[in-house]
Legacy VTK file of the C-alpha trace (Angstrom):
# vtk DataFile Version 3.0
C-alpha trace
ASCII
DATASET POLYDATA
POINTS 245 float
65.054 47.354 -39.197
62.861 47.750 -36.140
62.085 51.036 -33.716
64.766 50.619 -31.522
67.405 50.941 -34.022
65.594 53.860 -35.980
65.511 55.919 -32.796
69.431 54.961 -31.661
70.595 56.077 -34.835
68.226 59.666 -34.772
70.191 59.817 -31.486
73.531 59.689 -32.710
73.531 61.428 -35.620
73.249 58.441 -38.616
70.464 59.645 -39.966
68.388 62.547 -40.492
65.094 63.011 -39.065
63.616 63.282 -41.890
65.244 59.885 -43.240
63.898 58.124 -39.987
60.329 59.020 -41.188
60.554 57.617 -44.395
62.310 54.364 -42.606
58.948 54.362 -40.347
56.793 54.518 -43.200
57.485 50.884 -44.016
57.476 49.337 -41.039
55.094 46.946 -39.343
51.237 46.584 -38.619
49.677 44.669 -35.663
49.736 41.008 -36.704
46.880 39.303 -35.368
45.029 36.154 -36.434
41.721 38.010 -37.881
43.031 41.178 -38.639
46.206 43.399 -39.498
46.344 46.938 -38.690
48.095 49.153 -40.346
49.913 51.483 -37.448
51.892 53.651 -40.000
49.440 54.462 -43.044
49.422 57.841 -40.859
52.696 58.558 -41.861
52.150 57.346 -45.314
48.740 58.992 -46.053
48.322 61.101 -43.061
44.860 59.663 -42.407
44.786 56.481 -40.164
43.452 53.138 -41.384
39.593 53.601 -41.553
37.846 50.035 -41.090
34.841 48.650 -42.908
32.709 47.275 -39.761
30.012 45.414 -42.129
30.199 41.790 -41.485
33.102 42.146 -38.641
31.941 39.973 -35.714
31.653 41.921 -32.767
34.223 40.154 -30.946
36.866 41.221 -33.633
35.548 44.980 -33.731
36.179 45.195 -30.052
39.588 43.767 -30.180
40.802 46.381 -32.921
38.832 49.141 -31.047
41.186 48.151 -28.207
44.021 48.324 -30.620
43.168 51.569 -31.642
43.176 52.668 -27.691
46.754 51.147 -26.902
48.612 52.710 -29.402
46.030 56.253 -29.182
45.356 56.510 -32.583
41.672 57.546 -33.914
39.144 54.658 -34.895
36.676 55.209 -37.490
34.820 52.462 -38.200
32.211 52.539 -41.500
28.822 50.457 -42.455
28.223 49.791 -38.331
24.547 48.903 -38.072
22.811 50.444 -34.959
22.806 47.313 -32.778
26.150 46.364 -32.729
27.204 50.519 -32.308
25.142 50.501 -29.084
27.009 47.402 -27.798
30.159 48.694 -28.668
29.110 52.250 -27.156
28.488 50.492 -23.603
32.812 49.707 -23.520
33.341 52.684 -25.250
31.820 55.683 -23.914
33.774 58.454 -25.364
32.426 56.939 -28.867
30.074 59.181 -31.205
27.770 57.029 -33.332
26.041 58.689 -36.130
23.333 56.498 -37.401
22.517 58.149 -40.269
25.475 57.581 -42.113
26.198 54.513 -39.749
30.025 55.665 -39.147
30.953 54.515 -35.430
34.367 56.922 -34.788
36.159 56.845 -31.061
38.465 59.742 -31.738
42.046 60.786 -29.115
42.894 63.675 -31.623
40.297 65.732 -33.108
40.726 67.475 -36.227
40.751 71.029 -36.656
38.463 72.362 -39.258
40.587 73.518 -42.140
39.629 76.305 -44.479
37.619 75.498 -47.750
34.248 74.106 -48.134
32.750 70.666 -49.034
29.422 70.230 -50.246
27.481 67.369 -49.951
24.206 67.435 -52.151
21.503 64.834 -52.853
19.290 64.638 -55.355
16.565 63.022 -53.187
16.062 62.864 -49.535
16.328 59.276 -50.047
20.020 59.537 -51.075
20.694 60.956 -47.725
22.343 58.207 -45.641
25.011 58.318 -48.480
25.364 61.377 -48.351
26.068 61.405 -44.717
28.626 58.662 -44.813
30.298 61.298 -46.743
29.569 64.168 -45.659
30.509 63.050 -41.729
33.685 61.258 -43.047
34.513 64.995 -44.410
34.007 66.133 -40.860
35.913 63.416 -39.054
38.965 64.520 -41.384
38.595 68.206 -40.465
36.932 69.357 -43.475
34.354 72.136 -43.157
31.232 70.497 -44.748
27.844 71.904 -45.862
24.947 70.132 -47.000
22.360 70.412 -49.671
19.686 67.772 -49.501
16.865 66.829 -52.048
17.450 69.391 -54.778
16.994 66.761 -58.047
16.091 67.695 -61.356
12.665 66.842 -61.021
12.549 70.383 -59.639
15.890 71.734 -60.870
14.757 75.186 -59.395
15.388 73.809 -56.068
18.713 73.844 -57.227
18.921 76.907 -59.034
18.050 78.791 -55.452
21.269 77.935 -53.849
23.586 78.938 -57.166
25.558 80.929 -54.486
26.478 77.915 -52.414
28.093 75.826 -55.401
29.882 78.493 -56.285
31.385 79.448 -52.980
32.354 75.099 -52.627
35.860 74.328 -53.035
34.804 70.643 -53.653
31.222 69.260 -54.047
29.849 65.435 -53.975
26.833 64.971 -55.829
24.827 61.796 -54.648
21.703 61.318 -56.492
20.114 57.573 -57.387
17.084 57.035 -60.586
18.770 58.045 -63.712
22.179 60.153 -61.990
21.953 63.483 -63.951
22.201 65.894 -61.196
25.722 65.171 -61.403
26.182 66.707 -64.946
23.837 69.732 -64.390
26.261 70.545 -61.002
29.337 69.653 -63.164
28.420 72.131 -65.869
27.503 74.969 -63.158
30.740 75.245 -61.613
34.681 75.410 -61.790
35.519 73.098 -59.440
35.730 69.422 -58.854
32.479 67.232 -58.745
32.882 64.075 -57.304
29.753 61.960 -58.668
28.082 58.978 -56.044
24.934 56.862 -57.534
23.211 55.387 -55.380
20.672 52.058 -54.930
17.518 54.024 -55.099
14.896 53.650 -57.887
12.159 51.559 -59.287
13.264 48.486 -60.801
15.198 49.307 -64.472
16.968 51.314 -62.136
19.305 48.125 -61.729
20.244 48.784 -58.120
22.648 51.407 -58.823
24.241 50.893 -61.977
21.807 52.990 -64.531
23.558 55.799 -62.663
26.468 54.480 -62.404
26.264 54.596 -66.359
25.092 58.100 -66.181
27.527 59.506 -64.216
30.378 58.025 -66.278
28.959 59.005 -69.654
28.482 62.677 -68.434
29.289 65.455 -70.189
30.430 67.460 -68.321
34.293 68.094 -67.657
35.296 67.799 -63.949
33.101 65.179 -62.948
34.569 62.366 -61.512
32.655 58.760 -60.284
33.156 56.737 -57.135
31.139 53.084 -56.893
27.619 52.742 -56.397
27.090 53.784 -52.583
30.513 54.602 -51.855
29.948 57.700 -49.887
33.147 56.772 -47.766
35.464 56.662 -50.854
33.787 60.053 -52.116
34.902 61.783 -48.744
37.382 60.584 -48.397
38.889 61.910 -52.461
36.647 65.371 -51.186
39.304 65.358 -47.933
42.007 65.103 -50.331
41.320 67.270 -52.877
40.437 70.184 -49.874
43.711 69.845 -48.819
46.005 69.645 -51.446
LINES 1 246
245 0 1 2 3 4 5 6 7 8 9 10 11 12 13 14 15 16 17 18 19 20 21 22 23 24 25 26 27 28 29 30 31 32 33 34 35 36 37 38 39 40 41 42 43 44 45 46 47 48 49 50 51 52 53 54 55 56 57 58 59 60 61 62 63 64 65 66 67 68 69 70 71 72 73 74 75 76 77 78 79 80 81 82 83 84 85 86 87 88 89 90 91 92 93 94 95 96 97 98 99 100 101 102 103 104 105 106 107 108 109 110 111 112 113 114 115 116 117 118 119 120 121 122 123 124 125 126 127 128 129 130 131 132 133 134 135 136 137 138 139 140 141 142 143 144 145 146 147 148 149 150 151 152 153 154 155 156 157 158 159 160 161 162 163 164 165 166 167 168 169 170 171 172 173 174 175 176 177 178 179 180 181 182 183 184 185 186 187 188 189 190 191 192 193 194 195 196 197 198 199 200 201 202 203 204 205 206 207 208 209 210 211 212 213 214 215 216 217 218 219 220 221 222 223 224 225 226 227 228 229 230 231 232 233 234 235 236 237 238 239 240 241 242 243 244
């Protein structure tokens, strides 16, 4: 079944409208040779296809950039190192680049900030550029999003001080490398859902990541759930979801 027919038969009555959008949902992506785009996950997920950028040649992230501008939809494009965003910025000048969280996004339909807060907090201030993969991914998604930055338990009274702030969170993500635990100490201050990110910060029994990875999966605390070692996209992305349900 292809558009054409879709839309004739919305025009004379066939089908429903509502029947034509479920008939959409299946169809098509842009077929090219080094990459397939996904046109309708829109309609499917109501977030557009969000595209990993690390190891993409720059010749193919321009191409589905230009994708993105024929058909008007908004282009997000994750792990973008700074040198191949500032090439891509020359073409694309309406582009925001955020290098902290390296997150390249070329946006036709801005989000409105919708009502509930995210919080993003790290354990360390060198857990931030996780943190602000998620926290801008939030953003892009029209999520209001706070931070909370360097507040580990190696001085849990940093923590302590902003007790107001988790509590007034609709959803927090907890990114914290070393051993993880700020994740169980947020998860056992509050009522609402703590999404969990380690990260590949520590000295070497650390393990890159995975000693709290471990952590974070063993915790105690109810409510606390775990996204892959430096996966502040996917942790976002679940805190987008969860704020809108």
């Amino acid at each position: 079944m292809d558009y054409e027919k879709i839309l004739k038969d919305v025009y004379q009555r066939k089908i429903s409208v509502k029947k034509a959008k479920e008939l959409l949902k299946a169809l098509p992506f842009i077929n090219k040779r080094n990459y397939k785009i996904d046109t309708h996950r829109v309609l499917r997920k109501e977030v557009s296809e969000i595209v990993f950028g690390e190891n993409k040649t720059l010749a193919d992230l321009r191409k589905i950039i230009k994708e993105y501008q024929k058909i008007k939809e908004n282009c997000i494009i994750t792990r973008l190192d700074k040198e191949k965003a500032e090439f891509l910025k020359k073409e694309f000048k309406e582009a925001e680049y955020y290098e902290k969280a390296r997150i390249f996004a070329l946006l036709f339909e801005k989000k409105k900030r919708k009502k509930g807060n995210i919080l993003v907090i790290t354990a360390g201030t060198a857990d931030i550029p996780i943190a602000e993969e998620a926290a801008v991914i939030c953003e892009l998604l029209g999520n209001r999003t706070k931070r909370l930055y360097d507040v580990g338990v190696a001085g849990i009274h940093r923590l302590f001080h902003y007790y107001p702030a988790l509590q007034k969170a609709r959803v927090i993500i907890v990114v914290a490398g070393m051993e993880g635990a700020l994740a169980s100490i947020v998860g056992g201050l509050v009522s609402k859902p703590v999404i969990a990110v380690p990260t590949a910060v520590g000295y070497g029994a650390h393990f890159s990541g995975l000693a709290p990875l471990l952590t974070m999966l063993n915790s105690c605390a109810p409510g606390v759930c775990v996204v892959n070692i430096n996966n502040g996209f996917g942790a976002g992305y679940l805190a987008h979801l969860i704020n809108n349900l």
